[in-house]
C-alpha positions as CSV (number, residue, x, y, z in Angstrom):
1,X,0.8,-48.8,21.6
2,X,-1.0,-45.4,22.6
3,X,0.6,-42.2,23.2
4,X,-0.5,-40.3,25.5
5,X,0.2,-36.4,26.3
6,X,0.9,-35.4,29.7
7,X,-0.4,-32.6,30.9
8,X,1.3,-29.2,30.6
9,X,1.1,-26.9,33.5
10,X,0.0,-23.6,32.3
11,X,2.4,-20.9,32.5
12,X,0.7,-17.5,32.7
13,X,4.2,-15.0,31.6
14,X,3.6,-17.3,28.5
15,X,-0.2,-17.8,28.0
16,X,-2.8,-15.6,28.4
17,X,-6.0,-16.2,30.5
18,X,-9.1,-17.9,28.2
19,X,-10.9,-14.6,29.0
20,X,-8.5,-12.0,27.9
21,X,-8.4,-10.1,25.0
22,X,-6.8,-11.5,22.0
23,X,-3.0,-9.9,22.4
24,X,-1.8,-7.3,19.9
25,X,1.8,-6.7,19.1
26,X,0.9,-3.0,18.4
27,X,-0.8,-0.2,21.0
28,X,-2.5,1.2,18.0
29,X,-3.2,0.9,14.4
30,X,-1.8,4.5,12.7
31,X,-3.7,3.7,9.4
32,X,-7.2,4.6,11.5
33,X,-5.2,8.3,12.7
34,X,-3.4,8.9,9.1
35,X,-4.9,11.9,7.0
36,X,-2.9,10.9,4.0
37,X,-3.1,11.8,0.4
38,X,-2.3,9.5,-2.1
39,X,-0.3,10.7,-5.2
40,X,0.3,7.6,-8.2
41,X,1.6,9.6,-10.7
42,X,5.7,8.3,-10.2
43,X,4.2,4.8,-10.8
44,X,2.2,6.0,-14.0
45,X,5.1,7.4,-15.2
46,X,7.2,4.6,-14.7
47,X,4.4,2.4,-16.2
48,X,4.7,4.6,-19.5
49,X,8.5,4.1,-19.2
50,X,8.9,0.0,-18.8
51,X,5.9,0.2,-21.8
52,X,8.1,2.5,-24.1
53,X,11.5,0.3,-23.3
54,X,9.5,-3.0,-24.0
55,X,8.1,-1.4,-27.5
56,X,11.9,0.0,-28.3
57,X,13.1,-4.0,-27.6
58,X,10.6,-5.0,-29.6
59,X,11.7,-3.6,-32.5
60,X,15.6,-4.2,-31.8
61,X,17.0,-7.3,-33.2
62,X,16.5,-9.6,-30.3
63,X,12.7,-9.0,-29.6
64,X,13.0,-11.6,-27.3
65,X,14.3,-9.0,-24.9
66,X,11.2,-7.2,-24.9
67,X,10.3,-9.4,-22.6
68,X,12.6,-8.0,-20.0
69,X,10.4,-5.3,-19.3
70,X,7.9,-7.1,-17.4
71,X,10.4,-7.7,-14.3
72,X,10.3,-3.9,-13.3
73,X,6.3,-4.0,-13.2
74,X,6.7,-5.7,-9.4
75,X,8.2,-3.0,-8.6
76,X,5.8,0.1,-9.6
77,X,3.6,-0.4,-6.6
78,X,7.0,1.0,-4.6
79,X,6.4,4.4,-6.7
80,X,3.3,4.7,-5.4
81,X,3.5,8.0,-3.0
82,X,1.5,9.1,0.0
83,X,2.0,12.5,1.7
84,X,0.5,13.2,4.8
85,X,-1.4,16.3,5.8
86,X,0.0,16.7,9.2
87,X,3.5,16.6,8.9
88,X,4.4,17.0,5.4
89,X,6.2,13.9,5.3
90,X,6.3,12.1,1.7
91,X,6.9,8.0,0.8
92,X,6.4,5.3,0.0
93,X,2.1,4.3,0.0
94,X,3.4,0.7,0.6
95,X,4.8,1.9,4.0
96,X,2.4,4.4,4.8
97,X,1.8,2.1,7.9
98,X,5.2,2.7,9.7
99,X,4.2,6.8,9.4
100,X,3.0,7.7,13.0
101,X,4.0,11.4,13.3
102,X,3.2,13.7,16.4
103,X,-0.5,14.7,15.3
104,X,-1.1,10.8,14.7
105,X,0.2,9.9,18.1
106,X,-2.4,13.1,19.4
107,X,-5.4,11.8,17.9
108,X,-5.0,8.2,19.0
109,X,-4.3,9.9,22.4
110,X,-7.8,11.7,22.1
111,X,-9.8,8.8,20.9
112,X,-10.3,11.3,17.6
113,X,-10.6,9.6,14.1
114,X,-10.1,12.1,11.2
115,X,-11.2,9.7,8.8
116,X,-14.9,11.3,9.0
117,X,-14.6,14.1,6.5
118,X,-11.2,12.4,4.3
119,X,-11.3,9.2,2.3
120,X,-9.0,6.7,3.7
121,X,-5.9,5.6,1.3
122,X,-7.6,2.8,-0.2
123,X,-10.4,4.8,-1.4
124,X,-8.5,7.8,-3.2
125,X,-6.3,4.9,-4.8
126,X,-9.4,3.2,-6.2
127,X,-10.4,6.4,-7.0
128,X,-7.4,7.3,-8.9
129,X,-7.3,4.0,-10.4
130,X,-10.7,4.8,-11.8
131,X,-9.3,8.2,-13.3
132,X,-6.2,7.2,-14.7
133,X,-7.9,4.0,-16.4
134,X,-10.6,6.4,-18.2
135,X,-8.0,8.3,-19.1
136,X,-6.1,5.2,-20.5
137,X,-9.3,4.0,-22.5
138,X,-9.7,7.3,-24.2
139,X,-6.5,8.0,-25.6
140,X,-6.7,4.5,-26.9
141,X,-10.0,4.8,-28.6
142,X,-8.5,8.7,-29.7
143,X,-5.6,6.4,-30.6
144,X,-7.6,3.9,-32.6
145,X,-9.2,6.5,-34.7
């Protein structure tokens, strides 16, 4: 035995038109508005932290434990700071896309993009990235020697 559909009457509250524009749960992106600088250094120093702990366990009786210092690496992203240049607000880079403050709302208002003469996020954090890992690499070869 076939089964067969039947036809669904189209609904238009619930479907849109096949030449509309995809729908989008947001008016506007503020990540393409944002003039946001990007500030790691709380998740460096909490990297240097969980690596001291996990050397101190290491050397305790139970080096087992050392471990245990692995679980609060998922959460150094989280310590990752942005601090935007409009407002003054600080947080939390992770949720840098629930900041829309007044001057965002303006630009996307005047069809203005300020991403022209500031890197976005992304870029100053690969940037910084860059930095801090030099960094890294030469006090371990200073290290070494």
């Amino acid at each position: 035995m076939e089964i067969t559909r039947r036809p669904r009457i189209a609904d238009p509250d619930f479907e849109a038109s096949p030449g509309a524009p995809p729908v989008r749960l947001r008016d506007f992106d503020p990540l393409e508005y944002q003039r946001l600088v990007v500030n790691p250094f709380l998740a460096v120093f909490g990297l240097v932290v969980v690596v001291r702990v996990g050397a101190w366990l290491a050397e305790t009786r139970y080096p087992a434990l050392a471990m245990l210092a692995v679980v609060p690496l998922a959460f150094l992203p989280l310590l990752i700071q942005y601090h935007c240049l409009d407002c003054g607000q600080t947080g939390s880079y992770v949720h840098r896309d629930r900041h829309a403050c007044p001057a965002v709302g303006a630009r996307w208002n005047h069809g203005s993009r300020s991403r022209a003469r500031f890197p976005s996020g992304w870029a100053q954090l690969v940037v910084w990235g860059w930095i801090l890992g030099s960094l890294g690499l030469l006090l371990a070869v200073h290290a070494w020697n």
